[in-house]
C-alpha positions in Angstrom: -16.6 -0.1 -26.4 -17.6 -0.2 -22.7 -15.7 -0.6 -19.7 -14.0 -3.5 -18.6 -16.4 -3.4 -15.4 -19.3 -3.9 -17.7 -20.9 -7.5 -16.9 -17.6 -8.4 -13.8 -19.9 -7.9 -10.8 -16.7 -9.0 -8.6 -14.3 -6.8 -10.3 -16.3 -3.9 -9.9 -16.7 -4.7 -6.4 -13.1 -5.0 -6.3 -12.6 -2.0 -7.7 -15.3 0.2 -5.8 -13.4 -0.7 -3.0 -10.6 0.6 -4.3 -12.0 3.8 -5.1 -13.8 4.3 -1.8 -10.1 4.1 -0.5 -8.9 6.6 -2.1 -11.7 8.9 -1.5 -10.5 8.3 2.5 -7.2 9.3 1.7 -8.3 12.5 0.1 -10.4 13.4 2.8 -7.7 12.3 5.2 -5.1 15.0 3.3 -2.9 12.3 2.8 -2.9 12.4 -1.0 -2.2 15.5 -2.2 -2.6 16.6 -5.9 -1.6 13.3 -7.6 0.0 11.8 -4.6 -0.1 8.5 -3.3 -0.3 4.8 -5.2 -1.8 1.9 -5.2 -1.7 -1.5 -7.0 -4.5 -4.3 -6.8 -4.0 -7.8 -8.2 -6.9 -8.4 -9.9 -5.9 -11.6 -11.5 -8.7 -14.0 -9.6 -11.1 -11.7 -12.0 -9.9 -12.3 -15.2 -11.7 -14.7 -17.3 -11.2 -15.4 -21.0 -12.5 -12.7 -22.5 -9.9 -10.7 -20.8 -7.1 -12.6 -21.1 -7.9 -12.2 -25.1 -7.9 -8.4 -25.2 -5.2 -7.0 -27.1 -2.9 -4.8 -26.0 -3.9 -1.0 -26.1 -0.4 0.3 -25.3 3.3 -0.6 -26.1 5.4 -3.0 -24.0 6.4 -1.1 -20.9 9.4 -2.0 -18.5 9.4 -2.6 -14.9 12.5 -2.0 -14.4 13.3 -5.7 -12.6 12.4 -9.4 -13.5 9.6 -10.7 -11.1 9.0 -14.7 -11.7 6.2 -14.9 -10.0 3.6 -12.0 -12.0 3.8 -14.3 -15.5 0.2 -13.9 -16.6 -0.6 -12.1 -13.7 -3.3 -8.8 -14.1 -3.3 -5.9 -11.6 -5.0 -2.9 -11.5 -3.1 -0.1 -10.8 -3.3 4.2 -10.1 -2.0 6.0 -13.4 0.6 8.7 -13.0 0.0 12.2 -12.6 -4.0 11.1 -11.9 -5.5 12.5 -7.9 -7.1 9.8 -5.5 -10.4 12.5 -5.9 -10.8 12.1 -9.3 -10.2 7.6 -9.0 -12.7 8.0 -6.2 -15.6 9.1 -8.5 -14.4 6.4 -11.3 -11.5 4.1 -11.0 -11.2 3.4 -14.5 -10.7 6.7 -15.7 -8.0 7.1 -12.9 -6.5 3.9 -13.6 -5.4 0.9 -16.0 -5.8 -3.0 -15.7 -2.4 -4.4 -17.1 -0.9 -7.6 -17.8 2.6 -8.9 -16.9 4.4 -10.3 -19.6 5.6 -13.9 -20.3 9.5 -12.2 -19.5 8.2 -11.3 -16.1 10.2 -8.0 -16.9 7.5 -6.3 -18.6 3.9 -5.2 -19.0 0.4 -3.7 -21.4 -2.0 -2.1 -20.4 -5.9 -3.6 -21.9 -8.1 -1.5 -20.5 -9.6 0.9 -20.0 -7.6 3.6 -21.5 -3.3 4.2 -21.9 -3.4 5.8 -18.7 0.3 4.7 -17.9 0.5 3.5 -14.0 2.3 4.7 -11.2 5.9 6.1 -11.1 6.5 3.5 -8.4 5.0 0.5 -10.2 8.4 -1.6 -9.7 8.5 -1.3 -6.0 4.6 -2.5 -6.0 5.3 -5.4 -8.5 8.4 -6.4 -6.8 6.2 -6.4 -3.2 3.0 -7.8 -5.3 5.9 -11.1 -6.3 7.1 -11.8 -3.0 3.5 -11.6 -1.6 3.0 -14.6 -4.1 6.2 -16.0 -3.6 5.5 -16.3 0.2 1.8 -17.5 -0.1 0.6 -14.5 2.1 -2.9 -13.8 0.0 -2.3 -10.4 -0.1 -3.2 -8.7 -2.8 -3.4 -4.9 -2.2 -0.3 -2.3 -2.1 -0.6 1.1 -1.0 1.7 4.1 -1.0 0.1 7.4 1.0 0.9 10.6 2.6 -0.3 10.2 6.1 1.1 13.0 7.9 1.8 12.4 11.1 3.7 9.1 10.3 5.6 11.3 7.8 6.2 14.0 10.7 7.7 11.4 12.9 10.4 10.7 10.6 11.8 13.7 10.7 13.4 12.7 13.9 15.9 10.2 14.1 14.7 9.0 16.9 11.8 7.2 14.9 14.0 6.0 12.3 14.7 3.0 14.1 11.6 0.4 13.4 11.3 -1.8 16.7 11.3 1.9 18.8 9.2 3.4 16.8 6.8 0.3 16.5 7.1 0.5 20.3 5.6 3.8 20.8 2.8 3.7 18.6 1.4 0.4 20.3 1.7 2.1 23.8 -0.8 4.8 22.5 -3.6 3.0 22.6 -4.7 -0.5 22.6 -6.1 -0.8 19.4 -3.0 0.0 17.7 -1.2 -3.4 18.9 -4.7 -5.1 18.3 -5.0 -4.4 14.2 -1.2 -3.9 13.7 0.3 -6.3 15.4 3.3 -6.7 13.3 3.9 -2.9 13.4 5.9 -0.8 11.0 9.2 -0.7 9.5 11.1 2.4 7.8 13.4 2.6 4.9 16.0 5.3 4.7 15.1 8.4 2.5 15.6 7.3 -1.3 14.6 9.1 -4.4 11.1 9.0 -4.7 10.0 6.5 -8.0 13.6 4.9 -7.8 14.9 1.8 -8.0 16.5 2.2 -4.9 13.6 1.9 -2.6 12.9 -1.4 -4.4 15.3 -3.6 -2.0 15.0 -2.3 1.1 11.0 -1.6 1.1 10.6 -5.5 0.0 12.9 -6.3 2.9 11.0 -4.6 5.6 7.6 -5.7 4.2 9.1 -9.6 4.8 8.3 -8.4 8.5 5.5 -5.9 8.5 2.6 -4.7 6.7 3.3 -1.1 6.7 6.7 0.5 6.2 7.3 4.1 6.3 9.6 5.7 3.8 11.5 8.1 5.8 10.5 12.1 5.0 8.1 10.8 2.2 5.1 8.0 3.1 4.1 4.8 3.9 3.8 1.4 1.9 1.2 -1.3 2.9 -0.1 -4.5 2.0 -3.1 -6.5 3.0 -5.4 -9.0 1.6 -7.8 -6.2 -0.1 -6.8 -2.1 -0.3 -9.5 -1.5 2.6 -7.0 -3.8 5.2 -4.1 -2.1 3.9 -5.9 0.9 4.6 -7.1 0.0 7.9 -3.7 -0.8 9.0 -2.1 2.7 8.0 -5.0 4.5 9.6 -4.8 3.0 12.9 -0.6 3.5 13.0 -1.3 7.0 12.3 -4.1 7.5 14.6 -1.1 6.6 17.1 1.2 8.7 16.0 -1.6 11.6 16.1 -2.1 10.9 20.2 1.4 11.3 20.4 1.9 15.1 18.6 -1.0 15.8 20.4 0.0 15.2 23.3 3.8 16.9 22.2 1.0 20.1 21.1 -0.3 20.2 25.0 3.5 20.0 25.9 4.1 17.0 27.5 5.5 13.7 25.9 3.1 10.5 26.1 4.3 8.2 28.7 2.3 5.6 26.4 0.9 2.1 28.2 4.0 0.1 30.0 5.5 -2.8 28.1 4.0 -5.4 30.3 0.4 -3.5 29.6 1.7 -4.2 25.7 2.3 -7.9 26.6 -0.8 -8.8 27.6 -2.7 -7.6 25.1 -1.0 -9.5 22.6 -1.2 -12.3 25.0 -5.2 -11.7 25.7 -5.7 -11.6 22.2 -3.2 -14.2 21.0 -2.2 -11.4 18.7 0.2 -12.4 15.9 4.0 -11.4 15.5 4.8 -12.7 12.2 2.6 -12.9 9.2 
């Protein structure tokens, strides 16, 4: 039997933008060894055929009851499997699975049991408010980006509205394609059910959200805008340790410098 790509132009294309993704965030260093996650609902995709295919795994738990995933399909990274290896073949560093009519659990179809993410209850539970709130988002992404990861080391980043603060003042372009900025969550175990609540109740506000001493978690419409957005927030916190690494602090733009970009650009503050 062939892959599940085979004859889905539009999944594939999906899907090799999910790999190119996380061939960036290889070459970026910000997913170590099997680090990192990310989940893509794919349901738009699915046709008939799909929905016909038999399970090729037993029921699995997500760990929480999510209303709004009933016959919903997502692509997601398998555990224990690199962003290197997904970025030469998604499928053989991935599954396509299908929520179940509970809305508590899932199968995988294709293409292999490669079991998903660790963290797959904090993506579903961010993938059914995304639905719940009509956003159109579809893509969630969990990476290492270092600097970001740096900065919370310090609690004087922990706080969301300063930290958001600084990284616009680095440069324009941060305020311009982030304009909601980025909240943090206190450290949790990592893959626990305790990141689940207060993750989905930062990402109400903002696209990206860093998990104190551990990552960041960001949605967007597709995986390359929830890439983008990550990439730019840490390209801000990189001008600042740099400029820390010369020896000075960054006095960053002023707040009324801020202000009139987003009023310029009638940037958004809410999604």
């Amino acid at each position: 039997m062939g892959s599940i790509l085979n004859n889905r132009p539009e999944l594939k294309k999906a899907l090799d933008s999910v790999a190119e993704v996380a061939g960036y965030l290889w070459q970026k260093g910000w997913a170590e060894r099997n680090g990192g996650n990310l989940t893509l609902n794919i349901t738009e995709y699915v046709d008939d055929e799909m929905r016909a295919m038999p399970a090729i795994s037993k029921v699995l738990q997500i760990g929480v009851t999510l209303p709004q995933l009933k016959g919903c399909y997502f692509y997601c990274k398998g555990t224990g499997k690199r962003m290197r290896d997904l970025a030469r073949d998604p499928m053989a560093g991935g599954s396509i699975v299908r929520i179940l009519d509970d809305c508590a659990s899932y199968e995988i179809i294709a293409d292999e049991a490669i079991v998903p993410t660790s963290e797959i209850s904090s993506h579903l539970a961010i993938q059914n408010y995304m639905l719940e709130c009509g956003s159109g988002y579809k893509a969630t992404l969990h990476t290492h980006p270092i600097e970001l990861v740096a900065m919370s080391h310090s609690q004087e980043f922990l706080d969301s509205e300063h930290l958001t603060q600084v990284l616009w003042s680095m440069i324009p372009e941060t305020l311009a394609f982030a304009p909601l900025g980025i909240g943090v969550v206190p450290y949790a175990l990592p893959s626990s059910t305790e990141l689940v609540a207060p993750t989905l109740e930062q990402i109400k506000r903002y696209d990206v959200v860093l998990w104190e001493k551990h990552g960041t978690v960001a949605v967007g419409p597709d995986m390359m805008e929830a890439f983008d957005q990550t990439d730019v927030l840490n390209k801000a916190a990189n001008i600042y340790m740099t400029a820390k690494n010369f020896g000075f602090t960054a006095e960053g733009m002023t707040p009324e410098a801020v202000q009139k970009i987003r009023t310029v650009f009638n940037l958004p503050d809410h999604r």
